[in-house]
C-alpha positions in Angstrom: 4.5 4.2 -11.7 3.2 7.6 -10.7 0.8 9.1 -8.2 -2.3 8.9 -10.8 -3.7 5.7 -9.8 -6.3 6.2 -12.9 -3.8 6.9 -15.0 -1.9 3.5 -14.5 -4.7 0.9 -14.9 -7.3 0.0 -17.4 -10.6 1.5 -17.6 -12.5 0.4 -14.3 -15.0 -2.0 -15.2 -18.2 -3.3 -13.3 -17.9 -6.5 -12.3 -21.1 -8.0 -13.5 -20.1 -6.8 -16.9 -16.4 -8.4 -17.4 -16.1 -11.1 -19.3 -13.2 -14.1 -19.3 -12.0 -13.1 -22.7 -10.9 -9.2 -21.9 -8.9 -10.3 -19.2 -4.8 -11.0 -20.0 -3.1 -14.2 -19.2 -0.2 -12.6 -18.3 1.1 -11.4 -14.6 -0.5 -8.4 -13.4 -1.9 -6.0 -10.4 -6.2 -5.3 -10.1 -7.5 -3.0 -7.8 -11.1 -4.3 -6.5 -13.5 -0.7 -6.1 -16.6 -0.6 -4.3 -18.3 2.9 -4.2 -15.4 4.1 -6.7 -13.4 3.3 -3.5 -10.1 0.7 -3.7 -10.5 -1.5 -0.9 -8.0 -4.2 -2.1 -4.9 -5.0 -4.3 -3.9 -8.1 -5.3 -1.0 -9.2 -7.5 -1.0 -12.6 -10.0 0.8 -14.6 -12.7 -2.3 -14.6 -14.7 -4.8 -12.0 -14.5 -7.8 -13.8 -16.6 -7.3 -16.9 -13.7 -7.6 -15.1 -10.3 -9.7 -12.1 -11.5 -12.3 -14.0 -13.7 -12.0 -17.2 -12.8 -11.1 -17.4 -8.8 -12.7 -14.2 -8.0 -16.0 -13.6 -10.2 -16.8 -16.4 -12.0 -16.2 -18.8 -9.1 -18.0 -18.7 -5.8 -15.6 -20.1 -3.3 -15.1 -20.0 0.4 -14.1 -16.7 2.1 -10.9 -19.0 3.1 -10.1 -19.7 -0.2 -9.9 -15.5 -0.8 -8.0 -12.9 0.6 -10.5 -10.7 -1.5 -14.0 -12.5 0.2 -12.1 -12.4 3.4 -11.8 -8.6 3.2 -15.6 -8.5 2.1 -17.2 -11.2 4.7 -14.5 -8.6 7.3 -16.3 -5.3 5.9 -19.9 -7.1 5.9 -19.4 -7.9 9.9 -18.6 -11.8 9.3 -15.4 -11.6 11.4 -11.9 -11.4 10.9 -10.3 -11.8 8.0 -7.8 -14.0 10.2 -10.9 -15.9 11.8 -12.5 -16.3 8.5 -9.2 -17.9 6.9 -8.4 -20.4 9.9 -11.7 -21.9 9.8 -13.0 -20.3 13.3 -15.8 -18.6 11.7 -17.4 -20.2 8.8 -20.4 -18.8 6.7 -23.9 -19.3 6.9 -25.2 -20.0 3.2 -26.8 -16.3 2.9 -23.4 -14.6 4.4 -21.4 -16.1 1.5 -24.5 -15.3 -1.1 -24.1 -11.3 0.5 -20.5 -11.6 0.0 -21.0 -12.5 -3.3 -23.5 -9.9 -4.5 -21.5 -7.1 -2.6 -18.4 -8.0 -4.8 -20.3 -8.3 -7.8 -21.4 -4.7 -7.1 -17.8 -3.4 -7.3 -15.9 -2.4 -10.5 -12.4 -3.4 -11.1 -9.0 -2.5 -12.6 -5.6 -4.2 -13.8 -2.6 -3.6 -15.4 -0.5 -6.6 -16.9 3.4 -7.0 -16.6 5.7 -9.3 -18.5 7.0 -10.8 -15.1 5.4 -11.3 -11.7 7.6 -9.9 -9.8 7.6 -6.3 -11.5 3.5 -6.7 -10.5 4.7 -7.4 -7.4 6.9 -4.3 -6.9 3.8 -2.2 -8.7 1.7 -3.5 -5.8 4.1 -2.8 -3.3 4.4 1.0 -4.3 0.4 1.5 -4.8 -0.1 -0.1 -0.8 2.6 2.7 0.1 0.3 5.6 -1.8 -3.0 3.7 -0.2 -1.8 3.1 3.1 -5.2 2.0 4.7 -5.1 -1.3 2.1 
């Protein structure tokens, strides 16, 4: 893959300004930015669903998220384990922040014909980010 993490991905794109249809349907890896900043990686087996659809288009439950758990975490709303187990639920205006701070970020992705090569692309940018 390389060490240029630019290089690899698609253009990083604002959030607010992504639309369903620019998104592939195929397996893939995003990396979520916030202050031009990766903060987390995620892997699919269809990039339009879980980046449009579960992740910007949809606002679900931190639990629902590993993505909103690592935001409510960063925003003080508890752990990411806490938050998924159902000790710490949000107040209304907690899961509205969460919302608007990921809708602030930008994000990348680059497709794959199989899932598990986006898995092994994944693996190898966690080793090159190691605090993700």
């Amino acid at each position: 893959m390389g060490a240029r993490l630019e290089a690899y991905f698609e253009k990083r794109r604002p959030v607010a300004n992504i639309t369903e249809d620019e998104l592939p349907t195929s397996a893939g890896v995003y990396v979520w930015y916030r202050n031009s900043e990766p903060i987390f990686i995620g892997t699919t087996g269809n990039l339009q669903k879980r980046v449009f659809f579960e992740h910007i288009a949809r606002a679900g439950a931190p639990m629902s998220s590993a993505l909103r758990r690592v935001a409510a975490s960063t925003l003080g709303y508890g752990t990411p384990s806490d938050l998924r187990s159902g000790r710490r639920l949000l107040t209304a205006a907690e899961a509205t922040a969460v919302e608007a701070w990921l809708r602030e970020g930008s994000v990348s992705w680059h497709s794959f014909s199989e899932e598990t090569e986006a898995l092994k692309a994944a693996a190898e940018l966690r080793n090159q980010l190691d605090h993700l």
